[in-house]
N, C-alpha and C positions, 0 to 999 in steps of 0.2 A: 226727510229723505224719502225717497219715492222707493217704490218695492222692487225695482228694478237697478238701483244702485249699489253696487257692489261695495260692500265693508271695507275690503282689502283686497290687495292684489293678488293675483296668480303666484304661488312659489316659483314659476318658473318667468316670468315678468321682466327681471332684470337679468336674465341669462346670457350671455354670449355676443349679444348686439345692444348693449345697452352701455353709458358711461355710469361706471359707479364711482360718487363722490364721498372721496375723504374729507370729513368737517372737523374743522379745530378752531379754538376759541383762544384770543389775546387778549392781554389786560393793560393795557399803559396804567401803567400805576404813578401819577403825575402826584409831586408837591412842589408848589410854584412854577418855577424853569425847569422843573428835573421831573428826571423819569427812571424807573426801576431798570435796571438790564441787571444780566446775569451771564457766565461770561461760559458759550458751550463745551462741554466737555464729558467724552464718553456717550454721545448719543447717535454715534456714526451719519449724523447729519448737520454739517455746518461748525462743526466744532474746532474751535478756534475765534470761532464770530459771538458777538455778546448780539442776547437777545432779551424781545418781554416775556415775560409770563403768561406760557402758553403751553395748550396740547390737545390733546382729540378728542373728540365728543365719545362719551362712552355710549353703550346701546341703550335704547331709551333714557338719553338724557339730554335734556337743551342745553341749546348753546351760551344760556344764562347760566344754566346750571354747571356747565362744564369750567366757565370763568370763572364762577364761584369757587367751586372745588379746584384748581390748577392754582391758584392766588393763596389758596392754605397751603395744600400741596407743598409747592416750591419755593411760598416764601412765610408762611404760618401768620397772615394776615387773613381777616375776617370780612369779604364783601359782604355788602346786601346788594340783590341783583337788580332793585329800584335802582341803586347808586349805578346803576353801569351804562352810560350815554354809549348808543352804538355811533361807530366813526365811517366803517365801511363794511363792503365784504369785498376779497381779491377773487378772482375764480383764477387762478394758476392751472395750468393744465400744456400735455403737447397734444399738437393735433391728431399724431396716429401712436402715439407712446399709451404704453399698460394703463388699464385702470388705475392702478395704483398713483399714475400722476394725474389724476383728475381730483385739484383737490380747492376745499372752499372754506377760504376761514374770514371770523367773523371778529373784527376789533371792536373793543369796544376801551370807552377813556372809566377812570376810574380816581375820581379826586379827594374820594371820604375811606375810609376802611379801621377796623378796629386790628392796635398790635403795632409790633416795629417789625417790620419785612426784616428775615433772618432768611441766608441759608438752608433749605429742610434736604436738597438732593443733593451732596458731592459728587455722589453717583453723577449726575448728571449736568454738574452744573460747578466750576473752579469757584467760582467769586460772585458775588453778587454785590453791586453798586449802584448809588447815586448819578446822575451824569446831566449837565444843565440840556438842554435844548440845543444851545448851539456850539454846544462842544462835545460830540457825540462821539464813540469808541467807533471800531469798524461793525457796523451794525447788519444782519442778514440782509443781504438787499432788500426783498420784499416787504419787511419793517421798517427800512429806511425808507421805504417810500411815504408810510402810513406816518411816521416821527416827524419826516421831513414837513408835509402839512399841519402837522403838528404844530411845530416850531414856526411854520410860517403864518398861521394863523387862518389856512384855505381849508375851508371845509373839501372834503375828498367828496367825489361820486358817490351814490347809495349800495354802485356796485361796479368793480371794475375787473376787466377782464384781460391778464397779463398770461399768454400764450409765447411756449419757448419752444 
């Protein structure tokens, strides 16, 4: 690194004119045809709709790390983060909406893990179930998009860019 290259950025860098992105980590947790969902409720987003195991990257923590920890978290199974094959990343976002919708999450498939996936959040979460591939509950749209490749066997883009 040259003497002239800044460590980090200015505190003031991402202020006011900048997009600040929200990062969350998903898990398909696949055996065979099936895939984990978990059926939302009490998280004032989407609930009603079954989703994967998933949530947001804490601060100073990758997105390895974050799938790791979300996978005990909400279903008390043990990844190794070697075992997690990334699938995509979505970048969701509006085009003149709050930071807050500026957000980028990072799937990754998951086909080894130690433990039997149990409920760990009622808080957040009705039921957790098995569901084959192609008989799938009402799943969060933006999940169904990632299942749906899933089940069709199409690898997704490295990164896709779905703007509402």
């Amino acid at each position: 690194m040259s003497d002239t290259t800044p460590e980090s950025y200015r505190p003031d860098d991402h202020l006011g004119h900048r997009t600040l992105l929200v990062a969350a980590a998903y898990v398909v947790l696949r055996r065979g045809d099936e895939v984990l969902l978990q059926l939302r409720h009490g998280t004032g987003y989407m609930d009603g709709w079954w989703g994967l195991l998933a949530g947001h990257v804490a601060p100073g923590e990758s997105v390895h790390e974050a799938a790791v920890r979300e996978a005990h978290e909400e279903a008390g199974v043990r990844l190794a983060a070697d075992d997690l094959v990334p699938l995509t990343v979505l970048h969701r976002f509006e085009r003149s909406g709050p930071p807050v919708e500026q957000r980028v999450d990072v799937f990754f498939l998951a086909q080894r893990w130690q433990g039997e996936p149990t409920l760990q959040e009622p808080d957040k979460s009705a039921q957790m179930g098995w569901f084959t591939l192609a008989d799938l509950p009402d799943v969060v749209p933006h999940e169904r998009l990632v299942l749906d490749a899933v089940a069709a066997g199409t690898p997704l883009p490295a990164v896709v860019s779905l703007p509402r």
